[in-house]
C-alpha positions in Angstrom: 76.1 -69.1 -0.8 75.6 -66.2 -3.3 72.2 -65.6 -3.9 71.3 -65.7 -8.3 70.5 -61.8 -8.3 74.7 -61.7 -6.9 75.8 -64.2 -9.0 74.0 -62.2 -12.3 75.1 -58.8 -10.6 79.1 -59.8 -10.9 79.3 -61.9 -13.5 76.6 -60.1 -16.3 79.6 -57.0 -16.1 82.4 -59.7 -16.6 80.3 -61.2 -19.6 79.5 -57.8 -21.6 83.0 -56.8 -21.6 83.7 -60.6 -23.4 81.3 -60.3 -25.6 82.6 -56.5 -26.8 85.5 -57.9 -27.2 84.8 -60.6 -29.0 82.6 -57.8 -31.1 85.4 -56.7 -32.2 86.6 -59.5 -33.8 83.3 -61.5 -34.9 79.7 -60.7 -36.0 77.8 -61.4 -32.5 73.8 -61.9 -32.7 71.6 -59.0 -31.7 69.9 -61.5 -29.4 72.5 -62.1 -27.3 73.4 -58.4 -27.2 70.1 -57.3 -26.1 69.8 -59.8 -23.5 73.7 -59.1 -21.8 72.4 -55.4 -21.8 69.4 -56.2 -20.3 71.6 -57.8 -17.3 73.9 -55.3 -17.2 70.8 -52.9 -16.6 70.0 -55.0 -13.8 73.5 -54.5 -12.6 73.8 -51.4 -12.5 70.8 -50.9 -10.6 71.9 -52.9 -8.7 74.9 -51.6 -7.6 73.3 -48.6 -7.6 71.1 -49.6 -4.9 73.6 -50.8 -2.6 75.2 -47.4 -2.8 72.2 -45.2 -2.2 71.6 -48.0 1.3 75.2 -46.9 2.3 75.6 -42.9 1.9 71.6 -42.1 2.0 69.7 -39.8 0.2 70.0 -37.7 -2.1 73.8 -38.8 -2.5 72.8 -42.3 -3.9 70.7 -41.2 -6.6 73.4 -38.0 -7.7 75.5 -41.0 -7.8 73.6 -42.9 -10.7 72.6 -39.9 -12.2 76.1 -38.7 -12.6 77.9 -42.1 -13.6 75.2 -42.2 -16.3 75.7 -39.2 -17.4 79.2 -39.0 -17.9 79.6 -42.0 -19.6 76.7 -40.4 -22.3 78.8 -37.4 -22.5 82.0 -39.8 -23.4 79.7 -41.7 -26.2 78.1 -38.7 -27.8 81.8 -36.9 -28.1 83.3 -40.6 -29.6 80.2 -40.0 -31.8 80.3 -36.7 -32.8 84.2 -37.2 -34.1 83.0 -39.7 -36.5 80.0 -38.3 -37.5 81.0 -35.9 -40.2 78.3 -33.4 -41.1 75.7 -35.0 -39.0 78.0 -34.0 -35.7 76.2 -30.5 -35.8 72.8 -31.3 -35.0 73.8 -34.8 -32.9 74.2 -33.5 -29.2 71.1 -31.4 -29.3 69.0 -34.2 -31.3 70.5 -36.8 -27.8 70.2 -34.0 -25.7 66.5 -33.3 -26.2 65.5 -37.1 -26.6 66.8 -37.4 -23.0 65.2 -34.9 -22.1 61.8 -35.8 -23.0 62.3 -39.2 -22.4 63.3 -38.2 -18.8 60.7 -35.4 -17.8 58.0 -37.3 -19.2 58.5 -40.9 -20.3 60.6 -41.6 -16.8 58.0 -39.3 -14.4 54.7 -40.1 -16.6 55.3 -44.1 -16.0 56.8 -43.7 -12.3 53.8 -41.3 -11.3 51.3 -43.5 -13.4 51.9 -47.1 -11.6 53.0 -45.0 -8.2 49.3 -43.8 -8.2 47.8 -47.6 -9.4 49.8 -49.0 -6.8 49.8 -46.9 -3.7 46.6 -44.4 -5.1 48.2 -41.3 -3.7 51.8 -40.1 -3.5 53.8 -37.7 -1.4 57.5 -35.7 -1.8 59.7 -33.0 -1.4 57.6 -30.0 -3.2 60.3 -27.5 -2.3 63.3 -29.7 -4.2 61.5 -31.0 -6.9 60.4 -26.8 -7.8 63.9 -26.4 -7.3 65.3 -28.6 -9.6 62.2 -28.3 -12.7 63.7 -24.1 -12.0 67.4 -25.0 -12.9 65.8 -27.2 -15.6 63.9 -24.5 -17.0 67.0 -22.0 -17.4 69.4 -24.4 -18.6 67.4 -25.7 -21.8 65.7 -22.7 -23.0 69.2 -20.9 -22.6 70.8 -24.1 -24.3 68.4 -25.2 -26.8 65.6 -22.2 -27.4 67.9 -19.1 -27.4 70.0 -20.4 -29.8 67.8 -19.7 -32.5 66.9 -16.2 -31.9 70.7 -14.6 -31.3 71.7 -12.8 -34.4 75.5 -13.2 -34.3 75.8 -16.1 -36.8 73.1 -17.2 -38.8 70.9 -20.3 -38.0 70.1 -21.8 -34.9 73.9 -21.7 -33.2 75.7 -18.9 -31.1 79.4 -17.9 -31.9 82.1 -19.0 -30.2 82.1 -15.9 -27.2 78.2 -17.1 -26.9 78.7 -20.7 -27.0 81.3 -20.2 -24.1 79.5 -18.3 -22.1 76.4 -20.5 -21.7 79.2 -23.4 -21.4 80.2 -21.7 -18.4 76.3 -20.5 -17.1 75.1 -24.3 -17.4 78.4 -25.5 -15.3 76.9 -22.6 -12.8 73.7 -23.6 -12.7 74.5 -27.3 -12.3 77.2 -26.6 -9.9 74.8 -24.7 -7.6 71.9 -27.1 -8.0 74.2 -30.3 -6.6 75.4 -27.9 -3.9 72.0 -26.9 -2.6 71.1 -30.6 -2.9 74.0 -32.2 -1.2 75.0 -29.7 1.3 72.7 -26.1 1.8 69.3 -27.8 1.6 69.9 -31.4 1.7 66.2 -32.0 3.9 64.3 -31.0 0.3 65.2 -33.7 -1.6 64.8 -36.3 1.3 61.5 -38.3 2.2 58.5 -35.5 3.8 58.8 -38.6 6.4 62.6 -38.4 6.7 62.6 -34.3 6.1 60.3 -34.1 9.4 62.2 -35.8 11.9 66.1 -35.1 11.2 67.9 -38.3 11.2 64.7 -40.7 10.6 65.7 -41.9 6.4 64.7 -45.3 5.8 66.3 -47.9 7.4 67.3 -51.2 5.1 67.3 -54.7 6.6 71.3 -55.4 6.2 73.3 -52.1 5.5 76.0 -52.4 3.1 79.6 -52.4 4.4 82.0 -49.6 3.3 84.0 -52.6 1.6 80.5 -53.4 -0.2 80.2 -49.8 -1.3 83.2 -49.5 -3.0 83.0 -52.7 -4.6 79.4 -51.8 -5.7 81.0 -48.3 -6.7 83.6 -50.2 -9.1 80.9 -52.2 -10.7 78.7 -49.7 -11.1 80.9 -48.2 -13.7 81.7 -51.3 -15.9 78.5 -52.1 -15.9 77.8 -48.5 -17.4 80.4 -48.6 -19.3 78.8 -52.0 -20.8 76.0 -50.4 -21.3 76.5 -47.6 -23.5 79.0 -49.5 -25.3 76.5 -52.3 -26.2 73.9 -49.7 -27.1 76.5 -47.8 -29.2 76.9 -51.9 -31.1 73.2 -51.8 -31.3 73.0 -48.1 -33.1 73.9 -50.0 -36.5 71.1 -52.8 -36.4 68.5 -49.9 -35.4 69.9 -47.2 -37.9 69.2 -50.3 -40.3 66.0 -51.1 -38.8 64.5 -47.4 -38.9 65.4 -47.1 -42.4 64.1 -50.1 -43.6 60.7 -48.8 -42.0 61.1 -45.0 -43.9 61.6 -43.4 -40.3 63.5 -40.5 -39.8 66.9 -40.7 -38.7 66.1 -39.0 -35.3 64.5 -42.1 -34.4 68.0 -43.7 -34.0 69.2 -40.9 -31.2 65.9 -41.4 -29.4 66.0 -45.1 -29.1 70.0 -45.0 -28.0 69.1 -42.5 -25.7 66.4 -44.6 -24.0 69.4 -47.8 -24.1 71.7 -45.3 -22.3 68.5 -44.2 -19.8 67.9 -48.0 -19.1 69.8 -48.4 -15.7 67.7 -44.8 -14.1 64.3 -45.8 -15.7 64.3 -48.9 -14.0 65.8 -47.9 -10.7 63.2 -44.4 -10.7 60.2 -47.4 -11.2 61.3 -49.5 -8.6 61.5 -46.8 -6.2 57.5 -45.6 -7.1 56.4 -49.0 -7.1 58.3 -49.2 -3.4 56.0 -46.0 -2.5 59.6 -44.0 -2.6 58.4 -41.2 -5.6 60.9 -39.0 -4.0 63.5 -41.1 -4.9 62.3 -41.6 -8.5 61.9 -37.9 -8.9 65.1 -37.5 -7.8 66.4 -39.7 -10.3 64.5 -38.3 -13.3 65.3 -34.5 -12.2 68.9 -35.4 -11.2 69.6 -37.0 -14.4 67.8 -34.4 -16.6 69.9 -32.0 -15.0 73.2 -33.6 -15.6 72.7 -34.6 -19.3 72.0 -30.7 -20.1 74.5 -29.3 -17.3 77.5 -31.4 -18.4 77.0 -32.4 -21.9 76.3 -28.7 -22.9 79.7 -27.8 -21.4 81.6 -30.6 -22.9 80.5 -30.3 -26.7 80.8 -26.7 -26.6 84.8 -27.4 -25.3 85.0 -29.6 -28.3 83.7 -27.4 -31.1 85.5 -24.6 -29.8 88.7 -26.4 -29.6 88.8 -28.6 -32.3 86.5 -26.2 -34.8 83.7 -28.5 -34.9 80.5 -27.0 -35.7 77.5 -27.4 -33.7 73.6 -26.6 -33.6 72.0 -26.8 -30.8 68.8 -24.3 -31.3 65.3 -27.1 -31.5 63.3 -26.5 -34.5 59.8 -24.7 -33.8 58.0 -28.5 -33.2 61.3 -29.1 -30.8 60.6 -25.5 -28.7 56.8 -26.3 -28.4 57.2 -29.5 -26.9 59.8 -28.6 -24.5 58.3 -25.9 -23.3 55.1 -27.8 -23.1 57.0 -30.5 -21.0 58.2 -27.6 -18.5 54.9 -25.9 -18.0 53.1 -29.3 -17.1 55.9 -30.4 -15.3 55.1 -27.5 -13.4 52.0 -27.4 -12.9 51.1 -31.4 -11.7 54.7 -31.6 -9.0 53.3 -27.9 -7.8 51.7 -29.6 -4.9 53.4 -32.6 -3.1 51.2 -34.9 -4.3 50.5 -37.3 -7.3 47.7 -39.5 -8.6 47.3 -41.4 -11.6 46.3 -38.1 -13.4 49.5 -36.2 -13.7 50.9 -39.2 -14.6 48.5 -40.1 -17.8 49.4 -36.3 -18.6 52.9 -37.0 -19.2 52.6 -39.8 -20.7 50.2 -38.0 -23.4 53.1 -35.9 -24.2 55.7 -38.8 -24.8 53.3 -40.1 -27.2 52.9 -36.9 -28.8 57.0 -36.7 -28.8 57.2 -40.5 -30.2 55.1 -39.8 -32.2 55.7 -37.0 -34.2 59.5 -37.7 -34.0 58.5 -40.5 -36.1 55.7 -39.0 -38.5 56.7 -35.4 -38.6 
């Protein structure tokens, strides 16, 4: 007999979709939207899991990480054709939000209750250097450079600029998955796993291939359910952050952490599980793809359809980010994390939160 975490697994999916539909066609209460996302979250990880437990590592988490972020790249494009003059600024205001939400909200709380938990973590030094490098390049040459080009005025590049770092980021990105996937696979695995070949973790009852691709299709509506349920919700909290005198930014930053629901929970699980390598993986993974894809993708749709589009950060934006990269640095430079690093991180959200709210 299905077990109740099944039972919710299949049939939460089955019951957002319903209740979009039906969204369409009646008011529905924010209640009962907030709690069918929350299941779908589950869900997804979920399926997620049962993936990762068939291929291995780092193949399960690139999986996630990409599924995620394509489906963000499909709602901030639906987005930005109905958004009229605010389309300019949206995909760098998401872009950044996910950003920060991912380099330090994601890794601040994984390395914080890791450390709580198990007192002292190890992983993959080598990988995780690897991957904060490709970071580095592609959102200073995304969203810093912009605003000190002198082709067109303003934080944006023309349209011969705007194409060529549409094509670097697809590089960079490209090559990263590459080195992680194929070239240097043994970085982003377990130090345990990396040091005897052929010794990853070994789960109780491995998935069948029939279960993997079944997971594989649910993974995806339950995504899907997910950013469409968060894209009902952007209303209610666009009404809810004005009513409190916010700024509008607030709204991309709370979407963004809806849309970053199904990773943050699988990346805690995984530190709470002693597996930081596998949360890293997910935060750095997913980092990556929101700037190495959705860079690419907007920058196809301005040129093609004329749509204009900032993406350099205002001077509060660039110190942050560059804030974010340099400590990121410095506490993953050694294979090891405590409770420190992670408090560090987390200072910084707050800081981001913060002043995204009170500027």
């Amino acid at each position: 007999m299905p077990s109740a975490l099944t039972l919710l697994t299949w049939l939460s999916p089955l019951l957002a979709w319903a209740l979009i539909a039906l969204g369409t066609m009646f008011a529905v209460p924010v209640v009962l939207v907030v709690l069918v996302l929350g299941a779908c979250v589950i869900s997804a990880v979920h399926h997620a899991e049962v993936i990762a437990h068939r291929i291995g590592e780092p193949f399960g988490t690139l999986t996630l990480a990409l599924a995620v972020t394509f489906i963000e790249v499909g709602l901030i494009v639906s987005l930005m054709a109905g958004a009229g003059d605010e389309a300019a600024t949206l995909a760098r205001d998401t872009v950044i939000a996910a950003v920060m939400i991912i380099l330090n909200g994601i890794v601040g709380i994984c390395l914080l209750i890791g450390g709580l938990r198990h007192h002292e973590q190890s992983f993959q030094q080598a990988g995780v250097s690897a991957a904060l490098a490709t970071l580095s390049a592609l959102t200073v040459l995304s969203l810093v450079l912009p605003n000190f080009t002198v082709t067109e005025p303003g934080p944006v590049y023309s349209s011969g600029q705007l194409a060529f770092v549409a094509v670097t980021s697809l590089l960079l990105y490209g090559t990263f998955v590459t080195v992680q996937t194929v070239r240097h696979r043994e970085y982003f695995l377990t130090p345990e796993a990396a040091a005897t070949p052929g010794a990853e973790p070994i789960h109780d009852t491995a998935p069948t291939k029939r279960q993997a691709i079944v997971s594989a299709g649910l993974l995806l509506v339950s995504l899907g359910a997910v950013v469409l349920l968060a894209k009902d919700l952007s209303e209610p909290v666009s009404d809810l952050v004005a009513s409190l005198g916010a700024p509008r930014a607030t709204v991309g930053v709370v979407i963004a952490a809806l849309v970053l629901l199904p990773e943050s929970v699988a990346a805690i699980r995984a530190a709470l599980a002693n597996r930081v390598q596998t949360s890293l993986n997910l935060a750095m993974g997913s980092a990556l793809a929101t700037i190495g894809l959705t860079i690419p993708t907007v920058a196809a749709l301005s040129l093609i359809v004329d749509l204009p589009i900032a993406l350099g950060l205002s001077g509060k934006g660039i110190v942050l980010l560059l804030l974010s990269l340099l400590v990121a640095t410095q506490s993953l430079a050694t294979g090891r994390t405590t409770i420190l690093q992670g408090m560090v991180h987390l200072v910084i959200f707050g800081v981001y939160l913060f002043t995204t709210v009170v500027p």
